[in-house]
C-alpha positions in Angstrom: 22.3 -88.8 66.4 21.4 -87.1 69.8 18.2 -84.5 68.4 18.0 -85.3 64.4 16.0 -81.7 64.5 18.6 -80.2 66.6 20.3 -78.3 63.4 16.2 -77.1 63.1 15.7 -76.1 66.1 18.7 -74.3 67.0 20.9 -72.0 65.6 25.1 -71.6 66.0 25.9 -70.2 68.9 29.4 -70.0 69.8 32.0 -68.7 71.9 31.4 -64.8 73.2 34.4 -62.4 72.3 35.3 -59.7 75.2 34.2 -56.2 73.4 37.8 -54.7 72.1 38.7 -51.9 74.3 38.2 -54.8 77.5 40.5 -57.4 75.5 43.1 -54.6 74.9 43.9 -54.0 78.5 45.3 -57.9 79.1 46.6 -60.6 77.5 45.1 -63.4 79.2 42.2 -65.3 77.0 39.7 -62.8 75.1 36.7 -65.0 75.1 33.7 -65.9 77.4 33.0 -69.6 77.0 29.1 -70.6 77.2 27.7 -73.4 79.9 27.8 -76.8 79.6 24.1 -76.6 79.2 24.3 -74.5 75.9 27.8 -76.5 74.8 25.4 -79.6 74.6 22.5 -77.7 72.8 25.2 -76.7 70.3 26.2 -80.1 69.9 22.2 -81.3 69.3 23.6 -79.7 66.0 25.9 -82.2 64.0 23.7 -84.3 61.7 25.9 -87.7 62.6 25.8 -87.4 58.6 26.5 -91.1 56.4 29.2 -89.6 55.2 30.9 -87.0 58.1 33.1 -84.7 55.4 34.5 -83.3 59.1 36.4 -86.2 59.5 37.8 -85.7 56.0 38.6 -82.0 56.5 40.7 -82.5 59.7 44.3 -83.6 59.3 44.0 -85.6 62.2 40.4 -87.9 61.3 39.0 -86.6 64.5 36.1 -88.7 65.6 33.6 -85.7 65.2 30.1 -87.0 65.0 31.4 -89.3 67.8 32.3 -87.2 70.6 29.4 -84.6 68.9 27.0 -87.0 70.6 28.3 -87.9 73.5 28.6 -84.3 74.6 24.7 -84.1 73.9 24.2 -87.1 76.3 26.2 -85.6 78.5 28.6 -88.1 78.5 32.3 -86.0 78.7 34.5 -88.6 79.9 33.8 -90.9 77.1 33.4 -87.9 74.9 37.3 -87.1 76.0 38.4 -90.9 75.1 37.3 -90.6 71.8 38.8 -86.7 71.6 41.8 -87.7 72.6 42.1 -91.4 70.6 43.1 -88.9 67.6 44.4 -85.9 69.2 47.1 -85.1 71.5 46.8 -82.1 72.7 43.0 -81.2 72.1 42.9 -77.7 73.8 45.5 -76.6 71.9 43.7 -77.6 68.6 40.5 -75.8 70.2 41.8 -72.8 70.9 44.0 -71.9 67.5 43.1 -74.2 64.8 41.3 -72.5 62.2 38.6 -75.5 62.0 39.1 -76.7 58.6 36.7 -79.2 60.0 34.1 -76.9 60.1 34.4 -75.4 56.8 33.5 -79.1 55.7 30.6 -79.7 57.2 27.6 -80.8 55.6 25.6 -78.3 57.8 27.6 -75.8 56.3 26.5 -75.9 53.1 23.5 -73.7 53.5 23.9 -73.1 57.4 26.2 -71.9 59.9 28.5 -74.9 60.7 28.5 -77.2 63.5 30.7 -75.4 66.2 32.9 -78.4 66.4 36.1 -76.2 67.9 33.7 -75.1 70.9 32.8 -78.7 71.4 36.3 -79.8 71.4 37.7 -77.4 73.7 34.7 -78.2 76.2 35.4 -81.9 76.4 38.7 -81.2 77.1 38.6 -78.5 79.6 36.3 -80.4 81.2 38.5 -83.4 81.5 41.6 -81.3 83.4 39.1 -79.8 85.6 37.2 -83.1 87.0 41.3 -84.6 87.0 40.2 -87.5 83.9 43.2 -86.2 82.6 46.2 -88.1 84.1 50.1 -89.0 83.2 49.9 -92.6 81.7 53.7 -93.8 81.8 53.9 -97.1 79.5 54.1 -100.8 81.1 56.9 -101.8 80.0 60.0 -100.3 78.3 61.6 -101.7 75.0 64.8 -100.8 75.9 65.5 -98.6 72.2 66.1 -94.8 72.6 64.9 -92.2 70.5 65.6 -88.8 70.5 63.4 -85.9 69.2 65.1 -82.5 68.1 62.7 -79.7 68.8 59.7 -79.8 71.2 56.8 -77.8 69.2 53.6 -79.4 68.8 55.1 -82.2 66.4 57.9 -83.1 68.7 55.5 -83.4 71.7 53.0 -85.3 69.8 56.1 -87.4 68.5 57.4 -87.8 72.1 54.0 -88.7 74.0 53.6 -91.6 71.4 56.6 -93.5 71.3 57.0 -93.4 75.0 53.4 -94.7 75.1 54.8 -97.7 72.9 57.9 -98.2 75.9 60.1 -96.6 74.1 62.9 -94.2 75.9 62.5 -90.4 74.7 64.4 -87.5 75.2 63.6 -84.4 73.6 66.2 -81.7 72.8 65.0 -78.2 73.4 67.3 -75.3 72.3 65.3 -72.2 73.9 64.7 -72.7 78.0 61.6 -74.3 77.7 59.2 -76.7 75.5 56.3 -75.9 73.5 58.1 -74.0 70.4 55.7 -71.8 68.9 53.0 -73.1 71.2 54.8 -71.7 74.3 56.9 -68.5 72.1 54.7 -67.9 69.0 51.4 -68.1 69.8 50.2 -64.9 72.1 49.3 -65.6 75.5 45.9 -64.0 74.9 45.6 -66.7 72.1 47.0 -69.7 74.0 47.9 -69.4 78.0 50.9 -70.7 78.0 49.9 -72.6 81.5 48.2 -74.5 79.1 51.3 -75.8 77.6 53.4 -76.0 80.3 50.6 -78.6 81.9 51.2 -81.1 79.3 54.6 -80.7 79.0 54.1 -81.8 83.1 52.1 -84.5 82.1 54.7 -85.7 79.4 57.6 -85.5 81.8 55.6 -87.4 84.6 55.0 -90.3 82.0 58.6 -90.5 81.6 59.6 -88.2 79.0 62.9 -86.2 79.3 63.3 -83.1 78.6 67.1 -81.1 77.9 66.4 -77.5 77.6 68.8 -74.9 75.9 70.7 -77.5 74.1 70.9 -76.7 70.4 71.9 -80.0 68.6 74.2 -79.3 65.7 76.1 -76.3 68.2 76.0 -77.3 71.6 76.0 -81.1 70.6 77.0 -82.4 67.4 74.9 -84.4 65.6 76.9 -87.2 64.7 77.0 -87.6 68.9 73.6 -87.8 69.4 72.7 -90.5 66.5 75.5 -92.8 67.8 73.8 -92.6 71.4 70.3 -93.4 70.1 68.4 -96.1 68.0 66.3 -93.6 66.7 66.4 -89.7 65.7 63.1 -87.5 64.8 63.9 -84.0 63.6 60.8 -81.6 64.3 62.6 -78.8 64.6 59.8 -76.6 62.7 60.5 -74.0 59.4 62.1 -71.2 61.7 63.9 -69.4 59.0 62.2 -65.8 58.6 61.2 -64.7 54.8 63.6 -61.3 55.0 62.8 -57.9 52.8 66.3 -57.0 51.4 65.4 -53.5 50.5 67.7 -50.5 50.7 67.5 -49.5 54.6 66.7 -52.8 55.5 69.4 -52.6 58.3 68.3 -49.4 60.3 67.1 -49.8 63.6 63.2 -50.7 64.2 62.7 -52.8 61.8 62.6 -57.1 63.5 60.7 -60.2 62.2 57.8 -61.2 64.3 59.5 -63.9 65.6 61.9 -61.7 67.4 59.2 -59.9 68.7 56.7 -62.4 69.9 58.7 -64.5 72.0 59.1 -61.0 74.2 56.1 -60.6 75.2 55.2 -64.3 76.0 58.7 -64.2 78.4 57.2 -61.0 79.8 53.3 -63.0 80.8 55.6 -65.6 82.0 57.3 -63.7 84.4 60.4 -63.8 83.1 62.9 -60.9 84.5 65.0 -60.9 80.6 62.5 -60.6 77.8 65.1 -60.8 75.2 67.0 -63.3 76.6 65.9 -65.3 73.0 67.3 -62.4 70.9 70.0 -63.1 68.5 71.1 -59.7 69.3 69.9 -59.4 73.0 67.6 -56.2 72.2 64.4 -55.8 73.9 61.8 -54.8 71.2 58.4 -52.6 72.3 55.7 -50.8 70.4 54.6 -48.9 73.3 53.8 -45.4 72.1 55.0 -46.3 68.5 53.6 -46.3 65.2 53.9 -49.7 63.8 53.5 -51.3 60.8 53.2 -55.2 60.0 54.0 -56.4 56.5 52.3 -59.8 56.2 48.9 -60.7 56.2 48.7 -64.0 58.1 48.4 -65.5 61.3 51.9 -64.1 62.6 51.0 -60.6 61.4 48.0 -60.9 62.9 49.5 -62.1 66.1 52.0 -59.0 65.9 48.6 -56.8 65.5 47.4 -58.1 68.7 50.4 -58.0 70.7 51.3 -54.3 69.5 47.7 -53.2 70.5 48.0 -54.6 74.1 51.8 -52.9 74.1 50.4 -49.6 73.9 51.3 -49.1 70.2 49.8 -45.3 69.2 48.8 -46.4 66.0 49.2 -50.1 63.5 48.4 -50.3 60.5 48.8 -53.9 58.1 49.8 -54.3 54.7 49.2 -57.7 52.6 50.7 -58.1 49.1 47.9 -60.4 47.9 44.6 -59.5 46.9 41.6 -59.7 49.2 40.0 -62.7 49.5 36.2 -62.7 48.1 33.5 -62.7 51.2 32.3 -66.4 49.5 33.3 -69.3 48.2 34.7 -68.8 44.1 33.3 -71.4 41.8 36.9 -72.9 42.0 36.6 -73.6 45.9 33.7 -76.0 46.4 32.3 -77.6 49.3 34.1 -79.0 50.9 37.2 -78.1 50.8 38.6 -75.0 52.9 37.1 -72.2 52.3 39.4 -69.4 51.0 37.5 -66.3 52.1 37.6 -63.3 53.9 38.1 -63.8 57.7 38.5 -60.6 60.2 40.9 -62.1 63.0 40.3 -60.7 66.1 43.6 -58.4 65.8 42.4 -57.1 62.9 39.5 -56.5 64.4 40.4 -54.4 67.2 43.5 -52.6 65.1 40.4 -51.4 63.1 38.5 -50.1 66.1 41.6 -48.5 67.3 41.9 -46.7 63.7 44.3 -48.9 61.4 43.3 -50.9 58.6 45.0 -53.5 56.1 46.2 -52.1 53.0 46.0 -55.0 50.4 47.6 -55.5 47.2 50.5 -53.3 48.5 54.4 -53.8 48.2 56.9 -52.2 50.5 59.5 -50.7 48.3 62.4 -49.6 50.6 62.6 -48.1 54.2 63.4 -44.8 55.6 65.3 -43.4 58.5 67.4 -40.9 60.4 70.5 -41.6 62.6 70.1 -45.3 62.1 66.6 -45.4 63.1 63.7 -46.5 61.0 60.6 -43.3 60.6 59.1 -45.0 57.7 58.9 -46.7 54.7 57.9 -46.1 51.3 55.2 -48.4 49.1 53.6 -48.8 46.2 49.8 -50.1 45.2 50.2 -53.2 42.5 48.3 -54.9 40.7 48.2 -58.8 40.0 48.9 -60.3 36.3 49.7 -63.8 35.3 50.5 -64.5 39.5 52.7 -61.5 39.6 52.5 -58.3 41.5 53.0 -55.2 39.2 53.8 -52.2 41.0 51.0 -49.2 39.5 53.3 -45.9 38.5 51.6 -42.9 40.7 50.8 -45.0 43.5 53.9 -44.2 45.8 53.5 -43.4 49.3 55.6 -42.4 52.0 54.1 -43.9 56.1 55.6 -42.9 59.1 57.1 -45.9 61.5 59.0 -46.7 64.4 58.8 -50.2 64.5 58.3 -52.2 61.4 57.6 -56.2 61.8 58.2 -58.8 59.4 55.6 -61.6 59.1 56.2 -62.8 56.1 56.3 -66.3 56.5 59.1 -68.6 56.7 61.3 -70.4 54.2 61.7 -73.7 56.1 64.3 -75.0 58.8 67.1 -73.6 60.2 70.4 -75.1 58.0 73.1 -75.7 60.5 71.5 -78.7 62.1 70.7 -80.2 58.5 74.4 -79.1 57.4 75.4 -81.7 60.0 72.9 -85.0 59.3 73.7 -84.7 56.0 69.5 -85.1 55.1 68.4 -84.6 51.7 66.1 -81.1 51.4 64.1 -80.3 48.2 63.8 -76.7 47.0 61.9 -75.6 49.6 64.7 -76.6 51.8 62.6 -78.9 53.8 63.9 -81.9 54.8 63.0 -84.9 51.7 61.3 -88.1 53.7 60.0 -91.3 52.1 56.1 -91.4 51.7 55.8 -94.3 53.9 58.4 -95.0 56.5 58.7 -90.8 56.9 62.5 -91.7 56.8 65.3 -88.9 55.7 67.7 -90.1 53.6 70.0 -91.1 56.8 69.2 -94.0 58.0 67.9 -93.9 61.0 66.7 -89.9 61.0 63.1 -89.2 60.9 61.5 -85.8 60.4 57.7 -84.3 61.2 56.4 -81.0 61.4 56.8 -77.9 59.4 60.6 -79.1 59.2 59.2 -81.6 56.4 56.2 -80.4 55.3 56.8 -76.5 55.3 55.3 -73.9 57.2 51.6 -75.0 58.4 49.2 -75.8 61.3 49.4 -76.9 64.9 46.8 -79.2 63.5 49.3 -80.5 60.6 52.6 -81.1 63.4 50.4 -83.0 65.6 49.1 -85.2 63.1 52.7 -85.7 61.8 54.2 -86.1 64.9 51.8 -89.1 65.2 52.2 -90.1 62.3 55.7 -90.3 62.5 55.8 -91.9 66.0 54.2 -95.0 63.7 56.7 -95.0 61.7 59.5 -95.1 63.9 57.9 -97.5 66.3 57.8 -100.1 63.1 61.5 -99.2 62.4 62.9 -100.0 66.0 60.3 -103.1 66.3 61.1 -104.5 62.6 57.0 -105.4 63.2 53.6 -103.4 62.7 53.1 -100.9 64.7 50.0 -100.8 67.2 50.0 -97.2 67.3 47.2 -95.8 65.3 47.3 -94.9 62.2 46.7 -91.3 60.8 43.8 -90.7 58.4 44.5 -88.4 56.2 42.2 -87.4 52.9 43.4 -85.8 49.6 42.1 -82.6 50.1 43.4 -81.6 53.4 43.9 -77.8 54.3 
């Protein structure tokens, strides 16, 4: 414990958001980062409690307290070993995680938390600009070969690990680069996508191959690729969109967010075809539209933020559920995550610019004219025994030129599963055993959203390690030296 009256003595003090109408005109990263001086005041902070509940709350057992203290000393390169002894992929994690860490912090009971994700990203920032951060190809090779279907955040994490342990790795990507939502999903403003592309360098220089717009299960069958390896990991993410089968459903104007997205990351790319990744090849805008997102998550708030920075004339939100309560409910206790209200910084700025979310509202059919969506009708509801009721008098008619779906996802695509054969529950994620993270194919792994439904880049990077484990024990027939994850029953 660096200052044990630092959490006295100083207040939170985190990362500085660009004002709204700056952000809007670019998509590169929307926040001013504080000096190393004030990133180790911050840190002067954490209590280095007996028992650190921050390490509990984080799907990966960070080393929190650890690398806390080290950036109050001053010490980043050793802060950066410990950072990265749990976590892959560090600035990813510190730049869109939502911290479940923090919400279970023992400051945080009656103070503003640590700022843990600031610390994070600051250690590892620091470590690609003084070079610590360097391709570390293994020793020795143990002559198996594994492949990995699908190169999101689990498949990388997968990847990095096993190749670590010697073993050969190819990952199969089916769009024309790696990352998956990382590098398509995410906004750039949210997550540069240089970022991603650096570590997929790294991962390629430490040996790691990488085949790029190669859909296994279309362009190679499956049965092909498990006779060719020792080893197959399926991280192929929940990709299959949660559709609104309502009558106009098929006029023009109306896309899920995950046709959208991508588009505009291509475009900050400097890609010449933005919808080159379009089942249907159409190039999708909001600029001068009005535009509404159903879905009040992440995604729709991504789709927000994106439309904004388009030049959308108007957006406006609508979320089915409830809104959350401004403080914990006597049924969500310290410290488990905290299920309040949070303003993202898309909803922010859609507020500034005049839209709003409209909660406890369901869409009840679309409108348009010569095949083109102008709007869509809805209804208020109200919530009984976990069911939405729609409220008689309520009906509304809003005006829309492009509607977006963000209403989650329903789990992994099913051609590729069609061929394996594995078992899926009724989710339709893939089944694994609890321990050896097998499928029921001998042989076939799985990690990521894939297996445990849609969820956090924190989650598939802590599976994709965890699953590296259990692979490297199934080739080896011995324990595995890679770490273990440590994982508490609480866990956002």
């Amino acid at each position: 414990m660096g200052d044990p009256r630092g959490f006295i003595k100083h207040g939170r003090r985190d990362k500085i958001m660009q004002p709204v109408t700056a952000r809007l005109q670019h998509f590169e990263e929307h926040y001013d980062y504080p000096s190393e001086e004030k990133v180790k005041t911050q840190a002067a902070r954490c209590m280095d409690c007996g028992v650190p509940f921050c390490m509990t709350g984080c799907p990966l057992g960070n080393l929190i307290p650890e690398w806390n203290d080290l950036v109050y000393r001053g010490q980043w390169k050793q802060a950066l070993k410990a950072l990265h002894a749990t976590n892959n992929f560090p600035e990813f994690t510190g730049r869109v995680c939502p911290a479940p860490c923090e919400t279970s912090c023992v400051l945080g009971i009656n103070e503003p938390a640590v700022t843990i994700k600031l610390h994070e990203v600051s250690i590892v920032d620091k470590g690609f600009e003084e070079g610590w951060i360097k391709a570390e190809p293994p020793a020795r090779r143990s002559g198996k070969k594994v492949a990995i279907i699908g190169s999101g955040p689990a498949g990388l994490a997968c990847a990095q690990q096993l190749n670590r342990a010697g073993h050969q790795v190819c990952v199969y990507e089916k769009s024309d680069r790696a990352g998956g939502l990382l590098m398509y999903g995410i906004p750039h403003y949210k997550l540069q996508k240089d970022r991603v592309q650096r570590r997929i360098d790294q991962l390629q220089a430490e040996g790691i191959e990488f085949r790029y717009s190669c859909a296994v299960g279309t362009d190679l069958p499956f049965d092909e690729l498990k006779t060719s390896c020792d080893a197959v990991v399926i991280a192929t993410g929940a990709e299959q969109p949660r559709d609104l089968p309502l009558a106009g459903r098929e006029l023009d104007g109306i896309h899920f967010a995950m046709e959208f997205l991508p588009q505009q990351n291509r475009v900050n790319c400097g890609d010449s075809d933005p919808a080159a990744l379009h089942p249907k090849h159409k190039t999708i805008s909001a600029k001068g539209k009005r535009v509404i997102v159903i879905g009040g998550g992440d995604t729709g708030s991504d789709c927000i933020g994106t439309a904004l920075r388009q030049g959308a004339s108007s957006v406006v939100n609508f979320e089915l559920l409830s809104q959350p309560p401004e403080n914990r409910a006597a049924n969500n206790p310290w410290p488990q995550w905290s299920r309040i209200l949070r303003i993202s910084s898309s909803v922010e700025e859609m507020r500034v610019m005049g839209g709003d979310v409209h909660y406890e509202l369901t869409t009840t059919g679309f409108i348009g004219r010569n095949r083109k969506v102008t709007g869509l009708e809805t209804a208020r509801v109200r919530w009984e025994n976990g069911r939405p009721h729609p409220i008689e008098g309520t009906e509304k008619i809003w005006k829309a030129e492009l509607v977006l779906l963000a209403l989650g996802f329903l789990g992994p695509q099913t051609e590729l599963l069609e061929q394996c054969g594995c078992a899926t529950d009724q989710r339709s994620t893939i089944v694994t055993d609890a321990k050896t993270r097998m499928t029921s194919v001998p042989g076939v792994f799985a990690a990521g959203d894939c297996r445990r439904g849609q969820s956090l880049v924190v989650w598939a990077i802590s599976e994709g390690r965890e699953v590296a484990r259990c692979v490297d024990e199934y080739l080896t027939g011995n324990p595995s030296l890679l770490p273990e994850v440590r994982l508490e029953a609480f866990n956002y």
